[in-house]
C-alpha positions in Angstrom: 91.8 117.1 100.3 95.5 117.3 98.3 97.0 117.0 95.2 99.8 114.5 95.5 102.8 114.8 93.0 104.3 111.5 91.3 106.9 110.9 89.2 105.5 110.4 85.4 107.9 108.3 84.0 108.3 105.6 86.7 105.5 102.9 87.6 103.7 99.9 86.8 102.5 100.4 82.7 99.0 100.1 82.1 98.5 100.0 78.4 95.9 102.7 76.9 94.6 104.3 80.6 96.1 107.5 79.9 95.1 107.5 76.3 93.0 110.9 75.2 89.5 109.9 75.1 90.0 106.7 76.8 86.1 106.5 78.0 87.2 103.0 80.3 90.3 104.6 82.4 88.0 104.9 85.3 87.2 101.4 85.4 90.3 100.3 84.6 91.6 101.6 87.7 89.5 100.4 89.8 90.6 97.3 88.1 93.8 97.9 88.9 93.3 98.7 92.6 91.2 95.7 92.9 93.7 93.6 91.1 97.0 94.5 93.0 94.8 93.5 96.3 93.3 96.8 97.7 89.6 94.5 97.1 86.6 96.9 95.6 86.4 100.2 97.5 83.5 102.8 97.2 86.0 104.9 94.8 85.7 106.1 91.4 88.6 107.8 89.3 88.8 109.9 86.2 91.7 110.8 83.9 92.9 114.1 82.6 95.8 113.9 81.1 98.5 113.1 82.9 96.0 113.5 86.7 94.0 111.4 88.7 91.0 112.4 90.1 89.8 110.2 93.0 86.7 110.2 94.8 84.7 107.8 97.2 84.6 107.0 100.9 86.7 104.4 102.6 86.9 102.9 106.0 90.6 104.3 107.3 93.3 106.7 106.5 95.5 103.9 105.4 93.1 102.2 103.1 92.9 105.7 101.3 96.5 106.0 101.3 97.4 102.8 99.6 94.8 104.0 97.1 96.4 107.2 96.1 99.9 105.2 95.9 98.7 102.5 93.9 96.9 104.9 91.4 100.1 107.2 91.7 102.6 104.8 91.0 100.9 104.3 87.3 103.3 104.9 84.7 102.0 108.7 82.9 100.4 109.7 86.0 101.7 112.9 87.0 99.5 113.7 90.2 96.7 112.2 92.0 94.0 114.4 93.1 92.5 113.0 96.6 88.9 113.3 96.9 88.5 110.6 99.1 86.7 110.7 102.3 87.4 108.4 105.3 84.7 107.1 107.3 86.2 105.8 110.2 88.2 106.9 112.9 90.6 110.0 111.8 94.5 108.9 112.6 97.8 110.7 111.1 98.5 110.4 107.9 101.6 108.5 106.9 104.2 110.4 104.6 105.4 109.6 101.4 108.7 108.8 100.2 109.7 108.6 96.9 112.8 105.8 96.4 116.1 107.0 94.7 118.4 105.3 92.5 120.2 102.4 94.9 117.6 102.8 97.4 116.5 99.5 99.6 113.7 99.5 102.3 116.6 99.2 104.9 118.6 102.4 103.4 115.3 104.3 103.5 114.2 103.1 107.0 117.6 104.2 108.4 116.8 107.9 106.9 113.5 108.0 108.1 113.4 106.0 111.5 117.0 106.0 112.0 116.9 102.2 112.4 117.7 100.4 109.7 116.5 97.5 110.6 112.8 99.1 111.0 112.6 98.2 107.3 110.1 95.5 107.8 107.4 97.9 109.0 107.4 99.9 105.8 107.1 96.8 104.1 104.0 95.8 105.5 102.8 99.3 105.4 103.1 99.0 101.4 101.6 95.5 101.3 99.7 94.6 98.9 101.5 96.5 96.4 105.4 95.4 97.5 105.3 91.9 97.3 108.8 91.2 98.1 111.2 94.0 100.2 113.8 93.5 97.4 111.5 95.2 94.2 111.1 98.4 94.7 112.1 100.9 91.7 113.7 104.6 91.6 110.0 107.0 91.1 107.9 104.8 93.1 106.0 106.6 96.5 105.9 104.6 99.4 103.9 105.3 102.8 106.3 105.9 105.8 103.7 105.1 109.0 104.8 107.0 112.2 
């Protein structure tokens, strides 16, 4: 498994998860992953610090990708720690990209796909958590799918 870096200071603020002591954080991010539209996967999380621990067993690689971001791109969380297991068939994983100041989906499709009109497909790849290709932020990981 991996230990995935995140920027700290960037993400979506969840008040108290990070907290010391905080005996709830676990279920608040499953919460969270539920809640953003990931539904209730066989996960569980714990919180030390400023890292994420993950464990569980989901059904594909992107399922257990779009966990990781949508824990990672927490505001305080400095690293994700995958535990996950995937049960069903093994494909590539996607890589991450983290967006810079004046980044759009278009600018970052042309740098990774050199097409920027490819945009569309790293949009879907992020749904649920981008809701509209226009609202990304600078700090925020996205998955790049081959």
């Amino acid at each position: 498994m991996s230990l995935f870096s995140f920027v700290k200071e960037a993400g979506e603020k969840l008040i108290d998860l990070l907290t010391p002591g905080n005996a709830n954080a676990g279920e608040q991010l499953k919460e969270h992953i539920s809640k953003i539209g990931l539904g209730n996967p066989n996960v569980q999380a714990t919180v030390d610090g400023d890292k994420v621990t993950v464990t569980g067993e989901v059904a594909s690689q992107e399922e257990k990708e779009k966990i990781l971001l949508a824990v990672g791109n927490i505001e305080g969380v400095g690293s994700v720690d995958d535990q996950i297991t995937v049960t069903g068939p093994v494909v590539t994983a996607a890589q991450f990209v983290v967006v810079k100041s004046g980044d759009t989906l278009s600018a970052i499709s042309l740098r990774v796909y050199g097409d920027a009109n490819k945009y569309q497909k790293i949009f879907e790849a992020n749904k649920p958590m981008l809701k509209d290709v226009n609202k990304i932020y600078p700090g925020q990981t996205l998955r790049i799918p081959e």
